[in-house]
PAVEX-104289 format. One record per residue (C-alpha): x, y, z. Coordinates in steps of 0.25 Angstrom, whole numbers, plus 5000, padded with zeros to 4 digits. Example, Ala and Ser with C-alpha at 12.3 -4.5 7.8 and 13.67 -1.06 7.14 Angstrom:
% PAVEX-104289
504949825031
505549965029
***
This chain:
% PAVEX-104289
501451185062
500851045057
501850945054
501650855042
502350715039
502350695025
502350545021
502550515006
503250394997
503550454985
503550594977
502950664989
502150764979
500850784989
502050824999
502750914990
501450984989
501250985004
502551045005
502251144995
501051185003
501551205015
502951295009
501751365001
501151395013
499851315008
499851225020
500251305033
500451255046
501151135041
502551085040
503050955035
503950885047
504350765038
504350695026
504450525026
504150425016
504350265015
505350275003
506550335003
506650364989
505550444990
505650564980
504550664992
505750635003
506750714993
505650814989
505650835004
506950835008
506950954997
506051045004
506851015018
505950915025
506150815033
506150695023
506250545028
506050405021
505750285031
505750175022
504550075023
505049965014
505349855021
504849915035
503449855042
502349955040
502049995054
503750005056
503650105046
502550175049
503150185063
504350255058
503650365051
502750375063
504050405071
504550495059
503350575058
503350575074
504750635076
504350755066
503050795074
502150755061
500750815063
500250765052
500650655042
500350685026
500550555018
501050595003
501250474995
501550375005
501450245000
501050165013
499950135023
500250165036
499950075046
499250105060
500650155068
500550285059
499150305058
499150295073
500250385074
499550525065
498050445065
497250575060
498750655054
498950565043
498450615029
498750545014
498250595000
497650494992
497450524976
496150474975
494550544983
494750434993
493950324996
494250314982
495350244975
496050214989
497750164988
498650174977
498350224962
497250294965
497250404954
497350254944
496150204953
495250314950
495750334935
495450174933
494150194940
493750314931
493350404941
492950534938
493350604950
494650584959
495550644968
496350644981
495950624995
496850675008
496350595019
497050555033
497650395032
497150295042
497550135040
496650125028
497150165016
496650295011
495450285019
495750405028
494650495031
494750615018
495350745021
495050805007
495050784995
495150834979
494450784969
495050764955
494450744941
494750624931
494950684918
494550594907
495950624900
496650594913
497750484916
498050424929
499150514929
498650644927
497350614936
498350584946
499250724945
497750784947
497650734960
499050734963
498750884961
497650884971
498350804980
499350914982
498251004986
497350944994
498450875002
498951015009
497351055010
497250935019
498550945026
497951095029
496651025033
497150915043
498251015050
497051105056
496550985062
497650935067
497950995084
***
């Protein structure tokens, strides 16, 4: 059994809906050891505690950047992470955590990377009237969302959407494809 580290800063819906595949059986061979996130406030640590996982904040505000990531290192470390997921986690990680899980460390993005790279990226395409988007999972390395693709979906741009409703589209693909590349990545894994 694979164990995931899930890291988010917010609501925590693309690890909701890894949760859900694995309870459904969709996602075998994988447990989530523990989730962590930057804010303490963050609603994905109480969705968490509700399903009986392991839920941490490490508070980032105000802490160095490497100091930071050294602590989540340590966390993820003491519950024998195999392989971490990032789901909404706000922050770039510096060179102690990518050291520590180089080649186990995945992150969803809401846009067909290279394209529309950082934040807003569902706006950037809409604003760039794009016919085509998507989201990419891809593994992080010290550039931002510039990780080599796992996979990706793409996503249509209606001529009657908004940038919310092109962004519950990919939102809803984001949910699939995250588990298919969890599934993906854990066979490669020893």
């Amino acid at each position: 059994m694979k164990r995931l580290g899930i890291l988010l800063s917010g609501r925590g819906s693309n690890f909701e809906a890894i949760a859900r595949n694995i309870a459904d059986g969709q996602l075998t061979g994988a447990e989530i050891a523990v989730v962590i996130s930057n804010k303490p406030d963050a609603k994905g640590l109480d969705t968490a505690r509700q399903l009986g996982l392991t839920a941490l904040a490490i508070p980032s505000r105000g802490v160095p950047r490497e100091q930071h990531d050294a602590l989540v290192v340590a966390e993820l470390r003491k519950h024998r992470v195999d392989l971490v997921c990032l789901a909404g986690y706000m922050r770039l990680l510096t060179p102690v955590f990518i050291d520590a899980f180089a080649g186990r460390i995945l992150n969803i993005h809401p846009s067909l990377l290279p394209a529309f790279p950082g934040l807003d990226a569902q706006k950037q395409a809409f604003d760039y009237g794009v016919k085509i988007t998507g989201c990419t999972v891809h593994y992080v390395t010290e550039q931002m969302d510039a990780g080599p693709v796992i996979l990706q979906a793409a996503v249509p741009v209606l001529s009657d959407d908004t940038v919310e409703t092109l962004s519950q589209r990919i939102l809803d693909q984001e949910h699939r494809l995250y588990t298919e590349a969890i599934r993906h990545v854990l066979t490669q894994l020893p």
